[in-house]
N, C-alpha and C positions, 0 to 999 in steps of 0.2 A: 696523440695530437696535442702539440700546446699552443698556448691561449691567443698567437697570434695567430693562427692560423699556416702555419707549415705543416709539411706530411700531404699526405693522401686520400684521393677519396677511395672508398670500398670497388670502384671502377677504375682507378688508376688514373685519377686526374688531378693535378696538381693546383693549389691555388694560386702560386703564382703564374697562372696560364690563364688564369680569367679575366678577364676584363674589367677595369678599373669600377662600373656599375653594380657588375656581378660581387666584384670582393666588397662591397658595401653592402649589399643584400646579404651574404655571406657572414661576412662580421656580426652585423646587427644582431641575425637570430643568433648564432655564436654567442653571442655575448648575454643575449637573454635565457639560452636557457644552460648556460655555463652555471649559475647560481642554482639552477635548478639538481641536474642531471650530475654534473662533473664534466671533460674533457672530451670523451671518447664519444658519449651519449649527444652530446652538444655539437661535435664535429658533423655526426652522421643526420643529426635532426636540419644542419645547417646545408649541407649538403643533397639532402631530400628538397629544400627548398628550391635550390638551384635547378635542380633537372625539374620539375615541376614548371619553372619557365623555362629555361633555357636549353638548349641543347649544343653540343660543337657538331658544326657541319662538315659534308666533306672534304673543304679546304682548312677547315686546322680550326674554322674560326667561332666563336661562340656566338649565336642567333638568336636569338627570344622566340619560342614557341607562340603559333597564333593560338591567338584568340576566337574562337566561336560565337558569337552573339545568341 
């Protein structure tokens, strides 16, 4: 995985398929723990985040998991 964020996730989900919100969430933790981890570590810790909200639905498209109160 390099540091912009190309390649894959471990589900075969590409980032340029996200959604402009999504690759900002994406990036961010990417970027914080790139200093930490290294590359590969950083990809999948960035990637945990995302399916933790979000999900893609059955028409292609990425949704934000509800919230429970």
């Amino acid at each position: 995985m390099q540091r912009g964020g190309e390649g894959k996730s471990e589900q075969g989900h590409s980032f340029s398929e996200l959604p402009d919100e999504v690759k900002k969430a994406w990036k961010a933790t990417f970027d914080e723990e790139f200093s930490k981890n290294g590359g590969e570590a950083a990809a999948r810790v960035a990637w945990a985040g995302v399916y933790r909200a979000w999900e893609k639905g059955a028409s292609g498209q990425w949704v934000p998991l509800k919230a429970f109160d």
